[in-house]
C-alpha positions in Angstrom: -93.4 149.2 -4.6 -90.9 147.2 -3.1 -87.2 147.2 -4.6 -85.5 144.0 -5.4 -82.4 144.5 -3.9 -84.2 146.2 -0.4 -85.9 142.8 -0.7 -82.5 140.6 -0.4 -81.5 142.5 2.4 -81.6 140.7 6.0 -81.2 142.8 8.6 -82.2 144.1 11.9 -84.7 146.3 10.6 -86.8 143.5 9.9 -88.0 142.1 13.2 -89.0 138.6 13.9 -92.3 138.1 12.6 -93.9 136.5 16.0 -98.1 136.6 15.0 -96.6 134.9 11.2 -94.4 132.2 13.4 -96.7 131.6 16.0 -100.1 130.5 13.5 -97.2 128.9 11.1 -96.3 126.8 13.9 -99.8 125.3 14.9 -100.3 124.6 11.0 -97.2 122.4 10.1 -97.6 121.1 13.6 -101.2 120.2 12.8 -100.5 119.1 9.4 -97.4 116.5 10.3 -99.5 115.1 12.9 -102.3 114.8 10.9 -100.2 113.8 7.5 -98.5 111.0 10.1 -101.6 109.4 11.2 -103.1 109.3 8.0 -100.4 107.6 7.0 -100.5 105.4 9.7 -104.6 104.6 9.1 -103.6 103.7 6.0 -101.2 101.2 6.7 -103.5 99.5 8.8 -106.7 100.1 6.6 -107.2 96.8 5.0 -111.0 97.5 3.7 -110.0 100.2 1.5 -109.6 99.6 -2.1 -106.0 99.1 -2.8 -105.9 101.6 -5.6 -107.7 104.4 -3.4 -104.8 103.4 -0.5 -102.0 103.9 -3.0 -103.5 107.4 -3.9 -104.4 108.6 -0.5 -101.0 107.6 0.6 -98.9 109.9 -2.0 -101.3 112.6 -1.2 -100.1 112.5 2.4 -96.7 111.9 0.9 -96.6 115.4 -0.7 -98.2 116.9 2.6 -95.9 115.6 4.9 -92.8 116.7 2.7 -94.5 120.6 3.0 -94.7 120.8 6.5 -90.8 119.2 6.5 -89.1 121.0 3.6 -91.4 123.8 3.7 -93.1 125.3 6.5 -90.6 124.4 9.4 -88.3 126.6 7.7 -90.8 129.0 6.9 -91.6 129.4 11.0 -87.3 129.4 11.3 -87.0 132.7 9.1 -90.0 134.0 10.7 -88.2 133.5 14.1 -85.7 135.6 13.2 -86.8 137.7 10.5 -85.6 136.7 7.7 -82.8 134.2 5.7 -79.4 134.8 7.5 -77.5 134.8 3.7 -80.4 136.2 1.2 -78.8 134.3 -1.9 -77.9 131.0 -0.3 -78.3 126.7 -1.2 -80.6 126.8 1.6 -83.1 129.3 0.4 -83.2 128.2 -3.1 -83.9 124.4 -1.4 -86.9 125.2 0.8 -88.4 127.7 -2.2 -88.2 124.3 -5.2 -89.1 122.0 -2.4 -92.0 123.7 -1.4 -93.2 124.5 -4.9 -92.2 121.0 -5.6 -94.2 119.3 -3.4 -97.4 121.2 -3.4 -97.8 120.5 -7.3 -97.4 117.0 -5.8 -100.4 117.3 -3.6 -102.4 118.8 -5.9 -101.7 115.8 -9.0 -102.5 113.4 -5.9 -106.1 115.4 -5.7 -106.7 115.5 -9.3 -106.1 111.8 -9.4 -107.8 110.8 -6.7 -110.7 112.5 -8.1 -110.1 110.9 -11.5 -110.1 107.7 -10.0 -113.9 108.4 -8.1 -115.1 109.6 -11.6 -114.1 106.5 -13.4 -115.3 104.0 -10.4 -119.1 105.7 -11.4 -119.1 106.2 -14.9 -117.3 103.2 -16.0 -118.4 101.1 -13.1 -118.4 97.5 -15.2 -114.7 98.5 -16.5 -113.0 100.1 -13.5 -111.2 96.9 -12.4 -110.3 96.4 -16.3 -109.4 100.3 -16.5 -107.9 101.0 -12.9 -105.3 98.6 -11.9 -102.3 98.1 -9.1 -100.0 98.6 -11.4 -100.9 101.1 -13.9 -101.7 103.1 -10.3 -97.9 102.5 -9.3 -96.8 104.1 -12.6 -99.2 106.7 -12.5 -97.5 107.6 -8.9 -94.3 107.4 -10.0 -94.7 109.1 -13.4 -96.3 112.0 -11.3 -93.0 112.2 -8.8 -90.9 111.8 -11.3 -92.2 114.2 -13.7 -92.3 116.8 -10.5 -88.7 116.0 -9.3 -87.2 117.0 -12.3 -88.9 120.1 -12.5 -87.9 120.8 -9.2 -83.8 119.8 -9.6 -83.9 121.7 -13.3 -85.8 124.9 -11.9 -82.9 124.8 -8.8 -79.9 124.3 -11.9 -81.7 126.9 -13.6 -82.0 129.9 -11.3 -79.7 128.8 -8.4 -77.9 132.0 -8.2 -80.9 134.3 -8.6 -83.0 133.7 -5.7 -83.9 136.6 -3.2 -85.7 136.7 0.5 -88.9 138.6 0.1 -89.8 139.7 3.7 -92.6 141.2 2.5 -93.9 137.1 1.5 -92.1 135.7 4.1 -90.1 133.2 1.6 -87.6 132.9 -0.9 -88.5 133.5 -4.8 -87.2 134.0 -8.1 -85.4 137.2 -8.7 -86.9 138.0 -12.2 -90.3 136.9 -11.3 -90.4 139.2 -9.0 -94.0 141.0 -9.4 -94.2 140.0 -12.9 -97.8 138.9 -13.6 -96.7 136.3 -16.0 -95.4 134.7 -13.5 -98.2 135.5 -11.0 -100.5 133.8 -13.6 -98.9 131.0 -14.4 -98.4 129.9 -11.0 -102.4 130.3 -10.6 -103.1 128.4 -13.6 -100.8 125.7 -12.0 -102.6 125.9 -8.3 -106.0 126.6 -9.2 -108.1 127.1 -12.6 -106.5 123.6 -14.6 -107.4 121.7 -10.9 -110.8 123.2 -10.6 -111.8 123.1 -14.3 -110.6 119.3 -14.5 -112.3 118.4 -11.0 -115.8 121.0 -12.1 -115.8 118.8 -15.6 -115.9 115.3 -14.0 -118.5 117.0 -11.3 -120.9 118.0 -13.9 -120.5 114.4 -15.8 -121.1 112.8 -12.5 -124.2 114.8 -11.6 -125.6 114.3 -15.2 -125.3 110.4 -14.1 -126.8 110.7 -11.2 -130.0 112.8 -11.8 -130.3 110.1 -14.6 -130.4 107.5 -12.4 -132.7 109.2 -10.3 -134.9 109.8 -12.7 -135.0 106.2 -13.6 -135.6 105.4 -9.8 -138.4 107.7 -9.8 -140.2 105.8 -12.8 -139.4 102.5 -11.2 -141.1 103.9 -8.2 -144.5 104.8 -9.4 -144.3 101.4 -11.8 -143.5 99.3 -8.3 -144.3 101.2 -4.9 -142.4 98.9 -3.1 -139.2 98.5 -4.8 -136.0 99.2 -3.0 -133.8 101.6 -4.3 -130.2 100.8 -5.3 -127.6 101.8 -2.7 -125.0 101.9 -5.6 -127.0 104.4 -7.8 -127.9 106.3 -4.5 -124.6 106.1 -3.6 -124.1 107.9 -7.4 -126.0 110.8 -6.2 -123.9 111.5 -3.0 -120.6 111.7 -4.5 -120.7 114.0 -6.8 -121.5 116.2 -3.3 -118.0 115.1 -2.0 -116.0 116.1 -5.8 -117.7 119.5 -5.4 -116.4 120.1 -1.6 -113.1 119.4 -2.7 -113.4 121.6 -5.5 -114.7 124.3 -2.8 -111.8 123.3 -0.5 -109.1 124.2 -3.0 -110.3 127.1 -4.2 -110.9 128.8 -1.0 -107.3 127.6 0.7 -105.6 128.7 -3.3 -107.5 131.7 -4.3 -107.0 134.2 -1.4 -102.8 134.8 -1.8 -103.1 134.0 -5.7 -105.6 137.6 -5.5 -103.3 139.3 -3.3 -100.6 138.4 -5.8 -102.0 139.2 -8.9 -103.2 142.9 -7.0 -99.8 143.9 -5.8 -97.9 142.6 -9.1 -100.6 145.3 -11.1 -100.9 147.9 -8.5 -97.7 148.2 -7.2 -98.8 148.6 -3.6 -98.0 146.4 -0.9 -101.1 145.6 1.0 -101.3 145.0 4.8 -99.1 143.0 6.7 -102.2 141.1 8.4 -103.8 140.1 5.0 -100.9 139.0 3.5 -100.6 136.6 6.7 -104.1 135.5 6.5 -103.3 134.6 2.8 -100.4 132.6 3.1 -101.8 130.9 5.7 -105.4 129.6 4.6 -102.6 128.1 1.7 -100.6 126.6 4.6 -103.4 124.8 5.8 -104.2 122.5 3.1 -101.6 119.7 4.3 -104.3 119.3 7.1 -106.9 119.9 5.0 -106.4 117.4 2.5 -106.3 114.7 5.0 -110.2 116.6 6.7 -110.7 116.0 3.0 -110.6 112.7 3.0 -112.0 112.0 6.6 -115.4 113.3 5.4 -115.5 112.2 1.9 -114.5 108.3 2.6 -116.4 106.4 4.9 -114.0 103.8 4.8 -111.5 105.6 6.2 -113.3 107.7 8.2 -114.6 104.7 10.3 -111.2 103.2 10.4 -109.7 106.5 11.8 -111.9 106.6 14.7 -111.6 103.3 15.6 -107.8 103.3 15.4 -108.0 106.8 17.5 -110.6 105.1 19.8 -108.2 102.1 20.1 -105.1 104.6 20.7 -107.0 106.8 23.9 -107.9 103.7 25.5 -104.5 102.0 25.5 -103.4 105.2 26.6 -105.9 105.4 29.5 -105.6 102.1 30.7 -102.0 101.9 30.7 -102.3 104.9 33.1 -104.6 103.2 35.4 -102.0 100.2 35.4 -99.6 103.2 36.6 -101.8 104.7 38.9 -102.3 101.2 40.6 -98.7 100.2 40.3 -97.8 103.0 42.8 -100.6 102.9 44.9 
């Protein structure tokens, strides 16, 4: 096992980490751009509900701010192998920043989940229920509540902050390989997410195999009745709150395991598959936004069309070129 203060060190023996800065790289590079346009679809997307908007748009809030504030240092200390001062303002930053802003992502999931359960199980009350401004608050309660942890966690434990090459960031000194912390930090990331999005999954599956049930008997009473779209529509999305469930448990549980091994074994385990760890949980800024490509048909249509809209300007302005100097 790895010594604290061997940890702190920075030094040449600790090369730059080129395969970790290279793939690091390509995900904040994917995730801004992708963070950026969503953003962008957003502000143009008219058709989607307002409330959804306001929702989407601190989701790709929070991702934007992790590939800013937290991996384009992360490829910087790969680049050169470490934190030039172990203990320094700029390492305990990017370590509360990241932290800070990937709880932010994941409240933003969790609400926008909360907000596709209520919208089918308390369809005749949503607009009574869900409203502009309650959303606002909800927003700003959320960063609020999240930027104060952040700025009392930096007050806190300022001066004990290490570089752990092994990781490839900065972390707290006296959670170092402690498995309450190790836990805590999973419960945080994964189980409270997944249990809260698994119970509104199983309540929205119970609704719609009722209605379907109650499709079926209208069926054999009247073979040529048409079936609902909305309670059809019922039956599809609880497919789309069980993806996401999928998604962050695959992109969350990976590093969590490899934290929770080392912290009770002791033993460091590869280079490579601590890596491939960090980086399937690097990915989900892009992710997120995939997320909601597939599971909103609103914005997924208004996406392509705004892409579409984007190539061909692009293409024709080219041809204008081409003839220009011809």
């Amino acid at each position: 096992m790895t010594d604290v203060n061997t940890t702190a060190e920075v030094s040449s023996s600790h090369p730059p980490d080129i395969f970790r800065a290279s793939i690091c790289t390509i995900l904040t590079t994917m995730g801004i751009c992708a963070d950026s346009f969503c953003m962008f679809v957003l502000y143009r997307a008219k058709e989607i509900n307002k409330i959804t908007r306001l929702l989407m748009a601190s989701l790709a809030l929070s991702d934007l701010c992790v590939g800013f504030f937290g991996l384009i240092p992360l490829v910087w200390s790969a680049s050169i192998g470490g934190w030039p001062e172990a203990i320094s303002p700029t390492c305990v930053l990017h370590m509360f920043a990241l932290q800070l802003f990937q709880y932010c992502g994941i409240s933003a999931i969790m609400f926008l989940n909360l907000e596709c359960y209520i919208a089918i199980t308390r369809p005749l009350k949503y607009v009574e229920i869900v409203t502009r401004k309650r959303t606002l608050v909800l927003i700003t309660m959320q960063w609020t509540f999240w930027m104060t942890w952040g700025i009392t966690m930096f007050l806190i434990f300022k001066d004990n902050v290490i570089y752990d090459h092994h990781f490839g960031f900065c972390i707290i000194k006296y959670s170092y390989r402690k498995l309450s912390f190790v836990i805590s930090r999973a419960v945080l990331h994964i189980f409270i997410p997944v249990f809260v999005v698994i119970v509104m999954y199983c309540r929205i599956l119970c609704i719609a195999r009722r209605h379907m049930a109650q499709i079926a008997e209208q069926k054999a009473m009247q073979r040529h009745l048409k079936v609902s779209p909305v309670r059809m529509r019922d039956y599809k999305v609880y497919k789309s709150v069980l993806f996401v469930t999928i998604s962050i448990a695959i992109f969350w549980i990976p590093f969590t395991v490899i934290e929770i091994y080392e912290t009770v074994t002791g033993d460091p385990l590869p280079h490579l598959v601590v890596s491939i760890g960090e980086l399937l949980e690097f990915s989900i800024p892009w992710m997120n936004v995939l997320i909601l490509f597939l599971k909103y048909g609103t914005f997924r249509n208004v996406a392509i069309k705004l892409f579409a809209a984007a190539v061909d300007k692009i293409y024709n302005s080219r041809n204008i070129e081409r003839n220009e100097n011809s």
